[in-house]
N, C-alpha and C positions, 0 to 999 in steps of 0.2 A: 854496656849500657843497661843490663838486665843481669841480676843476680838470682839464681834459683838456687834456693839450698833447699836440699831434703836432710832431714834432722830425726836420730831417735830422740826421745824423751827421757826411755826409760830409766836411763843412767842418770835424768836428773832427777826424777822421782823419788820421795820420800816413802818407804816402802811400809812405813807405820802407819797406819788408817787411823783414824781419831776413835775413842770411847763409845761404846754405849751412848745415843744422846737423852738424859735423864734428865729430868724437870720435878722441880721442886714447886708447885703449885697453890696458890688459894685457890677455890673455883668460883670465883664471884660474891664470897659471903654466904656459902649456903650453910643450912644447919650440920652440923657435925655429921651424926647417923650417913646423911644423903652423902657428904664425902665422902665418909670412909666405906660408901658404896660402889662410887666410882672408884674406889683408892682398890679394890677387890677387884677391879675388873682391868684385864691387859687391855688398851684402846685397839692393838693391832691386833686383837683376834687370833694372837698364834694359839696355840694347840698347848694343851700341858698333858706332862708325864705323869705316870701313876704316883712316881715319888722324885723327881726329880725338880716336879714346880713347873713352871709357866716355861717353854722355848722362846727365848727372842731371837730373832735376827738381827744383822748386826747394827742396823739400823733404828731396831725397833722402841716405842717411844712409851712408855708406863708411865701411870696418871699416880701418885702418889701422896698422901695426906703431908699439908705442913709439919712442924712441929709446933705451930700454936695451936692445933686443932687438934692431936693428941694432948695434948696436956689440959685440955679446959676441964673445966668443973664438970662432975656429972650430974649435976643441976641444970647448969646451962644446956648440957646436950638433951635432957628430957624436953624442955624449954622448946630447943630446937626441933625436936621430934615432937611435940604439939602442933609445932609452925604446919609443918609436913601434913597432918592432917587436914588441916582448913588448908592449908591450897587445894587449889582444881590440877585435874591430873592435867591438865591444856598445859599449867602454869609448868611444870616439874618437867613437861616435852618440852617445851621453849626456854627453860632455863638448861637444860641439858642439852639442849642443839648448838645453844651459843656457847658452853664447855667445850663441845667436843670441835667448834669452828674456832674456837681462841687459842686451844691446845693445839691443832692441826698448822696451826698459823705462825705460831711460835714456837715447834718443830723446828718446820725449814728454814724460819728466822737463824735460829741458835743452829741448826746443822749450814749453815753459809756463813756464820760468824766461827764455826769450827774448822772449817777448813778452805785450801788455798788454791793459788789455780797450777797449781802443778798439777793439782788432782782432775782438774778439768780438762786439760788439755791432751789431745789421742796420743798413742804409745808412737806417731810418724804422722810422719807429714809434710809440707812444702812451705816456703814463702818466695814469694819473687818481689826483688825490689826493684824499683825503677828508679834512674839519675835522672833529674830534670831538666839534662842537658840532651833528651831522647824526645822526637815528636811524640804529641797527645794521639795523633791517630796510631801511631806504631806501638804505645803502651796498652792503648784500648786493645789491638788485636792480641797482643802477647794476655792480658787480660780472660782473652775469650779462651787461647790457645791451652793454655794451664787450669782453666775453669776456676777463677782465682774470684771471689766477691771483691775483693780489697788488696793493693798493696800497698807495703810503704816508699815514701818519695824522701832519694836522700839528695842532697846538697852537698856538689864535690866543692864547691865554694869554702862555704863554711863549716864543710866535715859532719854536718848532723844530718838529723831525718826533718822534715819539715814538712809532714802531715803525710795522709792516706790519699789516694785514687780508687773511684770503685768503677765500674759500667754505667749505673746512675749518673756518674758526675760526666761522663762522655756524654751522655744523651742529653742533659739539659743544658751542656758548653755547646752544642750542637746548635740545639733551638735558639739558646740567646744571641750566638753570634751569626745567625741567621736573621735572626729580629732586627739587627743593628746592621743589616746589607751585609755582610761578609758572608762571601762564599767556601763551599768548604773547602775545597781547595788550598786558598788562603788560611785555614785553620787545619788543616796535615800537614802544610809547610811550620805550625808553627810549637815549637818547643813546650815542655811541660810549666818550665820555668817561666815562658814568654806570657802561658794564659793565666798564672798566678800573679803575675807580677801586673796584670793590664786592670788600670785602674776603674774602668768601665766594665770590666769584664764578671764574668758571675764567679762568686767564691766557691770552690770546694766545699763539699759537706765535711771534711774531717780538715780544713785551711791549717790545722795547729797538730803537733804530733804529741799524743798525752799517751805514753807510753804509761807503762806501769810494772812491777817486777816480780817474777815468777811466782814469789814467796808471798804476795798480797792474798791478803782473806779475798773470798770472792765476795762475801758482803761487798767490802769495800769498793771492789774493781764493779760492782752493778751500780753503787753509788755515785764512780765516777760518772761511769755511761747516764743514768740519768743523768744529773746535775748537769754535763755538755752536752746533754742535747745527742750524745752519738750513737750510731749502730754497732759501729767496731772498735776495738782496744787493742793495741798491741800491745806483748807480752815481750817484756823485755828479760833474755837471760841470768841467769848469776852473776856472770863477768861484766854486763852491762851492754856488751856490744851484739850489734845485729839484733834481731828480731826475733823469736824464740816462735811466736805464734799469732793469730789475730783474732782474739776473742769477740763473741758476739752475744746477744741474749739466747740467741737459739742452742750455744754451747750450753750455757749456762741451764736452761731446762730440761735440754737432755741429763747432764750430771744430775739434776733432782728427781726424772720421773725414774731414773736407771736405781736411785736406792730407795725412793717412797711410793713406786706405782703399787706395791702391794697393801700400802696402806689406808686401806677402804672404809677403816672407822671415823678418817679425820677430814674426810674428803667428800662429805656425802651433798653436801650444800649443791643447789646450785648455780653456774655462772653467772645468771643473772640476779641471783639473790645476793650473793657476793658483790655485784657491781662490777664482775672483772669484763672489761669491754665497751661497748660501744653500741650502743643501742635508740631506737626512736627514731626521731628527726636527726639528731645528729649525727643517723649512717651515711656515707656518702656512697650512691648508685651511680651508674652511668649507661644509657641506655644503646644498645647492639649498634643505633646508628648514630653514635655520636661520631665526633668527628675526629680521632687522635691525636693531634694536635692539642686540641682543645685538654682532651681527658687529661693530657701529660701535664698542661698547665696547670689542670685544676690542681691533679696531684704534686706537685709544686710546689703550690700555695700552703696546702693544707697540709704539707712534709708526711703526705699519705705514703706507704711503697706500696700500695697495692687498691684494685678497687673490685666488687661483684659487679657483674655485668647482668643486664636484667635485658630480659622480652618484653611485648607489647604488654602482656601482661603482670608485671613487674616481678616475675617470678625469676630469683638469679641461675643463672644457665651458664654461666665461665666466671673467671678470675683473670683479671690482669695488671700485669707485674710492671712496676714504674720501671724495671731494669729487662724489661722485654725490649731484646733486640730483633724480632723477626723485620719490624721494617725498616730496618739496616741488610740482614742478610738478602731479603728479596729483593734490593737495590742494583742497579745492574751497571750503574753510574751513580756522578755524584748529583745531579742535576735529578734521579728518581728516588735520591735520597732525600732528597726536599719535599719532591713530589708526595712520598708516601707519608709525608703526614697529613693531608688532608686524606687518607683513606679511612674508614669507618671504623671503630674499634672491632666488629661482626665481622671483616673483610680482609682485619690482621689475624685473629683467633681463626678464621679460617684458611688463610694462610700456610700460618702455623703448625694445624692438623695437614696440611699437605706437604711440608717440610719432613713428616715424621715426630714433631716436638709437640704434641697432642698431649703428653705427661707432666712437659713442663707447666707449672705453676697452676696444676691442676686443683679445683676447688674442691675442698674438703667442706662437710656442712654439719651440722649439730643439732639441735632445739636449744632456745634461752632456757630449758628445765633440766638440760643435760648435768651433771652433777659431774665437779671439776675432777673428780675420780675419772670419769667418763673422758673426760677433757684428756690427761694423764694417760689414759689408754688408747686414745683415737693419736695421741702425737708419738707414743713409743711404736704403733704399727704404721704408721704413713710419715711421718717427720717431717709436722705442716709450719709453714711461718705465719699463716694466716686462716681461722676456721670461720665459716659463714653459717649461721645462726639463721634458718629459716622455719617457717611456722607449715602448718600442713598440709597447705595449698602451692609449699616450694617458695614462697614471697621471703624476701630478705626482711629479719626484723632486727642483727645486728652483726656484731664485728668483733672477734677476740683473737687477738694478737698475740703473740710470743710476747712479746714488751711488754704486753697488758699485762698478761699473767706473770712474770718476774716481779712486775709493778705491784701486785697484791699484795705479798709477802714482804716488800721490802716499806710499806707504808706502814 
């Protein structure tokens, strides 16, 4: 009923890493001179040799004049180096911030449109699949057992995969069929197949299996994931068969910060200058004594995974994770599984820290001035799915996601 493969990779990996990634540039129409000033200057700050030239790593990204810009008139460049004087130097900063933010942008566009996700996915690893002919409660615990986010659901029926199960999708088949009078009980007796197939019943967040194939660009594979809507992708082998991996956004930003975190010339913007995120009134809070229930509905609605939890003072003090199962394990029955959702969200976080799991989903926090270089460096030493943006006073003023930031680069 449960398939576990552990799988190397390595022998599927493509041992040739892609190019140099170079870029052939206009910078906005500036005058010649001022190109071919940037064209003089490496953007990644390596180091040059006495006679050797400029060191790149292998990653590294050089700003390079067109060949229409060499070739003009040297009329027109005096022309242009006139311009250069009548601007204000304000003007020549704000023209060169948004170079080095359009450059930095179209980096890791064209480094995603270079390579695939063999490259993405670990040198080992696991997948467990579930046959839908296995209770939902007994996949849920095999779920927690393996520490799995997702697995795929196959159909001995009809011999295919026919979507994902994550832990989220356990806890909200919970609440709904609690809403509609079924007891759990009634819903551990009942098959994976039984609760896809019940016409009243709530859909799975991954309902449809959009597999995708080892060899796809990851452009492409974030593409999909936006466009459906989804968290997770599986990665289908060479041969076709079985599951290879189950890609996420969160893979996906690890592979970029791991070969542009050093890249501090391209990256200096702010999160919120950038717009990566979530900010103002449309942060969603929730306060230590709401009521969990409640919060899990909101988040629901609002296909949130996660929310800040705030004090009296609306200062956020914890994070909490739409795929928190502490009030399932502090359940001692099924009848105080019901129970524990009217306990407070303050009541579960504290729970939680008595359980020992004080780490999980632990908040990470930022300033909206933190500069996504910053951003890049807080997710290479902690590996956050979620960072909270608060001002000096500790007050939550916004929200940047793993998704979000995928989301920049691919717009």
């Amino acid at each position: 009923w449960c398939l576990t493969s552990v799988w190397p990779t390595s022998s599927h990996k493509d041992s040739a890493r892609g190019p140099v990634v170079r870029r052939l540039i206009r910078l906005l129409d500036p005058p010649p001179r001022l190109l071919q000033r940037f064209a003089a200057t490496q953007i990644s700050g390596a180091a040059s040799g006495p006679s050797s030239g400029p060191r790149r790593r292998k990653h590294d990204l050089a700003v390079t004049p067109s060949s229409e810009a060499l070739a003009m008139d040297p009329d027109e460049e005096n022309e242009g180096e006139d311009e250069i004087l009548t601007r204000a130097p304000s003007d020549l900063m704000l023209n060169e911030r948004a170079v080095v933010r359009s450059t930095g942008k179209m980096a890791i566009r064209e480094f995603l449109h270079r390579h695939t996700l063999y490259e993405v996915i670990r040198d080992s690893g696991k997948v467990v699949v579930f046959d839908t002919n296995i209770p939902i409660q007994l996949a849920f615990y095999a779920l927690l057992e393996h520490d799995m986010p997702a697995a795929p659901l196959w159909d001995s029926a009809s011999r295919g995969f026919v979507g994902l199960m994550s832990v989220t999708d356990f806890i909200d088949i919970l609440r709904h069929y609690h809403r509609r009078g079924i007891t759990l009980d009634d819903l551990s007796a009942r098959t994976i197949a039984e609760v896809m197939s019940d016409a009243e019943g709530r859909r799975l967040q991954h309902s449809t299996f959009l597999g995708t194939a080892v060899d796809t660009l990851v452009y492409e594979a974030c593409t999909t994931l936006q466009q459906h809507h989804q968290r997770f992708l599986p990665i289908i082998p060479p041969d076709g068969s079985g599951v290879l991996s189950i890609l996420s956004y969160y893979d996906v930003l690890n592979f970029l910060v791991a070969q542009f975190r050093e890249q501090r010339r391209l990256f200096e913007d702010s999160v919120a200058e950038l717009q990566i995120g979530t900010y103002g009134e449309q942060v969603v809070t929730v306060d230590r004594n709401a009521r969990l229930g409640d919060v899990l509905d909101l988040m629901e609605e609002r296909d949130i995974s996660a929310v800040p939890v705030v004090d009296d003072d609306k200062r956020a003090v914890n994070l909490y994770s739409r795929s928190d199962i502490t009030f399932l394990a502090t359940a001692t029955d099924a009848e105080s599984v019901i129970s524990n959702l009217d306990m407070t969200v303050g009541q579960v976080l504290e729970a939680r820290q008595a359980e020992g799991d004080a780490a999980k989903d632990h908040m990470h926090t930022c300033s909206a001035e933190t500069s996504l270089q910053g951003i890049f460096e807080l997710f290479a030493e902690v590996g956050f799915h979620i960072v909270v943006c608060v001002d000096t006073e500790g007050r939550c003023t916004g929200i940047v996601s793993v998704r979000d930031l995928i989301s920049y680069f691919m717009d």
